[in-house]
C-alpha positions as CSV (number, residue, x, y, z in Angstrom):
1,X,38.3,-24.7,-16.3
2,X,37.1,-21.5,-18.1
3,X,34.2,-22.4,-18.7
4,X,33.4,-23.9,-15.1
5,X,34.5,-20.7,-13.7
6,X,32.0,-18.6,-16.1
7,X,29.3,-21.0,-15.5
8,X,29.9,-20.5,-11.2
9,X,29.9,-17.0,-12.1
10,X,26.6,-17.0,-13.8
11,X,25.1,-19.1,-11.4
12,X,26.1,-16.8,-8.3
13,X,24.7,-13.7,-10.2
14,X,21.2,-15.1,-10.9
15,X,21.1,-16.1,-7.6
16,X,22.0,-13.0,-6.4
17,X,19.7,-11.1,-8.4
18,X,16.5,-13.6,-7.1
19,X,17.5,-12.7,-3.6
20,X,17.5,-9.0,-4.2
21,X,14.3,-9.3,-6.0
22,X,12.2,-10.8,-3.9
23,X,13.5,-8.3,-0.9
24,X,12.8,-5.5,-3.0
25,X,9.4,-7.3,-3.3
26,X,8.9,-8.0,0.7
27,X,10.1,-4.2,1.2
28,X,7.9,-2.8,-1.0
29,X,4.7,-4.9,0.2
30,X,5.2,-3.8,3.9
31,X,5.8,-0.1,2.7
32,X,2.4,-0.9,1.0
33,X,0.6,-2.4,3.8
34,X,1.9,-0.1,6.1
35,X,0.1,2.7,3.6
36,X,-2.8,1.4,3.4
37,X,-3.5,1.0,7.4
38,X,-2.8,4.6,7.8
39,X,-5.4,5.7,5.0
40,X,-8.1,2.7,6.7
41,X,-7.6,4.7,10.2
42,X,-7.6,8.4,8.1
43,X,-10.8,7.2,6.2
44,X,-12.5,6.0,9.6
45,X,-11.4,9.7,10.9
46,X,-13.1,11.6,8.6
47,X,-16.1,9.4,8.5
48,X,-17.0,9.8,12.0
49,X,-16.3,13.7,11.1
50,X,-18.8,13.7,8.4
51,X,-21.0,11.7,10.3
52,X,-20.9,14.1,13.0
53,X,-21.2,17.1,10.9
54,X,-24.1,15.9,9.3
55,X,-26.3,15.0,12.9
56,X,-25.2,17.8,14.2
57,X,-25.4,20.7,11.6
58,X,-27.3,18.8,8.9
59,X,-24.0,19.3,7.0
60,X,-23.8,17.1,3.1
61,X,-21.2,16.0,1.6
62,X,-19.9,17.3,-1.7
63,X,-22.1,15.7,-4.2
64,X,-24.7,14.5,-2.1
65,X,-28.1,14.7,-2.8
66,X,-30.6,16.3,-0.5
67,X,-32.9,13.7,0.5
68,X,-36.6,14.0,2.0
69,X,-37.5,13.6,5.3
């Protein structure tokens, strides 16, 4: 009886800890992909700003070479 009752026990807890796992798992991957569309749309922001910057004042970006035209 003891050792049906330990073995339940056991079995509850490892299920319990699967379930928690993988929500900690589908939590974190939507925190993720919810990061990483916010920096796509931030990264196409400040493209179009450089992009601007550099037909309209000829501006470069750090690093860039001048080139020859």
């Amino acid at each position: 009886m003891t050792t049906t009752v330990i073995a339940l026990i056991l079995i509850v807890g490892t299920l319990t800890f699967a379930a928690g796992a993988f929500l900690a798992a589908e939590v974190a991957t939507r925190i993720l992909r919810r990061r990483e569309r916010q920096l796509s749309e931030e990264r196409k922001t400040l493209n179009a700003a450089w992009k601007y910057l550099r037909e309209v004042y000829g501006v470069r970006k750090p690093g860039e070479k001048k080139t020859r035209r």
